[in-house]
C-alpha positions as CSV (number, residue, x, y, z in Angstrom):
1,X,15.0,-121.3,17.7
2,X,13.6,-124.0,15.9
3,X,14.8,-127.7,16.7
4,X,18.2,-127.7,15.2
5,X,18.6,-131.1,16.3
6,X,15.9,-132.8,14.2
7,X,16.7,-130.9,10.8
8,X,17.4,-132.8,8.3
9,X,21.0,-132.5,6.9
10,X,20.0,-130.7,3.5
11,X,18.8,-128.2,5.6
12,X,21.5,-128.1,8.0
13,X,23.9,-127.8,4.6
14,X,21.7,-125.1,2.9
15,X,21.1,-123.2,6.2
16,X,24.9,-123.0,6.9
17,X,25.9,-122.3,3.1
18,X,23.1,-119.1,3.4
19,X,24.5,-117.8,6.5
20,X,27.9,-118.2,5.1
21,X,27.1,-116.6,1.5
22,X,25.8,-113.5,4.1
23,X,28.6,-113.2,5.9
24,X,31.5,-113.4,2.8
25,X,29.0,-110.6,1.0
26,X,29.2,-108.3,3.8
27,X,32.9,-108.8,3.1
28,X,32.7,-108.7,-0.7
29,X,30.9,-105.6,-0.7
30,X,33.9,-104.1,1.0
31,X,35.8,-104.9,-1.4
32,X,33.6,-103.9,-4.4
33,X,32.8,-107.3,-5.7
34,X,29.7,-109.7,-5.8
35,X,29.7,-113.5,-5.7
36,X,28.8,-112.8,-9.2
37,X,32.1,-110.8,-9.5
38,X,34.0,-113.2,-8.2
39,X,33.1,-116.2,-10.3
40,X,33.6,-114.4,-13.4
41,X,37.2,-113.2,-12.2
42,X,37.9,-117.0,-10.8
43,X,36.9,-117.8,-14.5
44,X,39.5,-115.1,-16.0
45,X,42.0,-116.1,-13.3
46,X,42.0,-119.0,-14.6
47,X,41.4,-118.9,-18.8
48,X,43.5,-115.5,-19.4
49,X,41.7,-113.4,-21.4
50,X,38.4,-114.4,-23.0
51,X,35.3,-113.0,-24.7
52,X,32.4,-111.9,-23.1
53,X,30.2,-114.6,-24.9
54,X,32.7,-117.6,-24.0
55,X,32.8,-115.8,-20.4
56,X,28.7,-116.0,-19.9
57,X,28.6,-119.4,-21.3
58,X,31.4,-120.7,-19.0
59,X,29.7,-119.4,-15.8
60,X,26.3,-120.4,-17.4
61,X,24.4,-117.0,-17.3
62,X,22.6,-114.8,-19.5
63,X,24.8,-112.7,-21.4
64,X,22.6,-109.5,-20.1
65,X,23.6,-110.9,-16.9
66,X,27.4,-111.2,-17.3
67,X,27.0,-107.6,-18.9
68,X,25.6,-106.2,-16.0
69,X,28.5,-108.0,-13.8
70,X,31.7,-106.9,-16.0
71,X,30.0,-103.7,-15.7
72,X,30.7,-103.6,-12.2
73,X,34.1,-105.2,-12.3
74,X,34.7,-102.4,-14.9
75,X,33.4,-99.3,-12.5
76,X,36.2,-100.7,-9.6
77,X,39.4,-101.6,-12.0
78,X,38.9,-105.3,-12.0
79,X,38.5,-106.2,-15.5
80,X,39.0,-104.5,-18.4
81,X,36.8,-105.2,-22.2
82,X,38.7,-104.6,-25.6
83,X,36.7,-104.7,-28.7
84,X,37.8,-107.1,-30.9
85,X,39.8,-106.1,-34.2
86,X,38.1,-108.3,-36.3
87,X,34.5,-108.3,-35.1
88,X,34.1,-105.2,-33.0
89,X,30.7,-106.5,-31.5
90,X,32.9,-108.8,-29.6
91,X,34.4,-107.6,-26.5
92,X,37.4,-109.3,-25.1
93,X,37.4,-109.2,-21.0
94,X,40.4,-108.9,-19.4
95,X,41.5,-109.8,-15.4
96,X,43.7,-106.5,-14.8
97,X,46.5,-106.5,-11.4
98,X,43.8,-104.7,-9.2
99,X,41.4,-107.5,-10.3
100,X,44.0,-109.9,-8.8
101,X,44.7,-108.7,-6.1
102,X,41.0,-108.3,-5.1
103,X,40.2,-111.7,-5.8
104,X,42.9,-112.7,-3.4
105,X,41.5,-111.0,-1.0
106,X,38.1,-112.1,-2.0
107,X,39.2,-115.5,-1.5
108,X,41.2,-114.7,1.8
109,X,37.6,-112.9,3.1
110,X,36.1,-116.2,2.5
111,X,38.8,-118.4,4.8
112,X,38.2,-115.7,7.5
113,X,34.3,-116.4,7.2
114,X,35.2,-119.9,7.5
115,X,37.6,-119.5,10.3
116,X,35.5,-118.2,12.6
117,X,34.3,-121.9,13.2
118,X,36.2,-125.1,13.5
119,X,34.9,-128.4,11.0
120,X,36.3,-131.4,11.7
121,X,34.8,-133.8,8.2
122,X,34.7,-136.4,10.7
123,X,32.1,-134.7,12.9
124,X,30.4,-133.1,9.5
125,X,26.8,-133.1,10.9
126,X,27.4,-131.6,14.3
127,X,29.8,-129.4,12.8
128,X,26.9,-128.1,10.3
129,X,25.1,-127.8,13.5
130,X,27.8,-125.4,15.0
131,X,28.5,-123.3,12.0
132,X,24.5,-122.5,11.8
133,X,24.6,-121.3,15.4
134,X,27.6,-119.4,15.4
135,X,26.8,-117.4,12.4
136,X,23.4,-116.9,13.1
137,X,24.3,-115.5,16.4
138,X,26.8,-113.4,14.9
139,X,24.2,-112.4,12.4
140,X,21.0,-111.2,14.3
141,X,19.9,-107.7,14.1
142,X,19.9,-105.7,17.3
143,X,17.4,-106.0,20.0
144,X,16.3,-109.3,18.1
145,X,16.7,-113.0,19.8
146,X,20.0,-114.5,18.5
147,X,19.2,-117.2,16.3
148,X,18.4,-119.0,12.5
149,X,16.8,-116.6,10.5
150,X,13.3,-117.8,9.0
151,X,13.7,-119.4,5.6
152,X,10.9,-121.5,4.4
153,X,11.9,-125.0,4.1
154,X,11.6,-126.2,0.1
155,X,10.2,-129.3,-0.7
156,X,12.5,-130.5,-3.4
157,X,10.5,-133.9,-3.7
């Protein structure tokens, strides 16, 4: 394993959010939603029905993109799309009770993902330390030493 103890804290903080992100996927997956999924559901959650359009630009992707996400939602029950009455190029997107209830449990996967180490904000750093560890342990393939995975470090000067 690389020495954890002289990593910077960006890369403590990105290291930790990765291993996280792979661990509340495996649960997502489950569940038949994306992180993608789930922000455009959080969105809905929280707007009530809105159109597509006004649903890509809130999240801040492509409109291809959020296509290609609702479609998903779609295939499991999770939202539904109207055409609009007036302009029937416009599709309204709608959170429906199956949507809400997975994003519940969407958001419940992600406390257990967090659960499975403690973080005390007063200890952040060595707390970032711990949380890489642990899930990185957790998260080793068979047969294969139990530690970070290899992830190029990016220079963001």
């Amino acid at each position: 394993m690389p020495d954890i103890e002289r990593w910077p804290t960006g890369r403590l903080l990105s290291t930790a959010a990765r291993l996280v992100e792979h661990a509340w996927d495996e649960n997502l997956r489950s569940i038949g939603l994306t992180h993608a999924g789930v922000i455009a559901m959080e969105v809905l959650a929280a707007t009530g029905p809105i159109t597509q359009t006004m649903l890509a630009q809130i999240v801040r992707v492509q409109a291809q993109t959020m296509g290609q996400t609702l479609n998903r939602l779609e295939a499991h029950g999770h939202i539904t799309r109207q055409r609009g009455s007036e302009d029937r190029r416009v599709h309204l997107v709608s959170l429906t009770d199956a949507g809400t209830d997975a994003l519940e449990r969407a958001v419940e996967s992600e406390q257990q993902v967090l659960a499975q180490v403690s973080i005390d904000t007063s200890m952040f750093r060595h707390e970032l330390k711990v949380l890489v560890r642990e899930l990185a342990g957790r998260q080793a393939p068979a047969g294969v030493t139990a530690g970070v995975p290899y992830a190029p470090a990016r220079r963001e000067d």
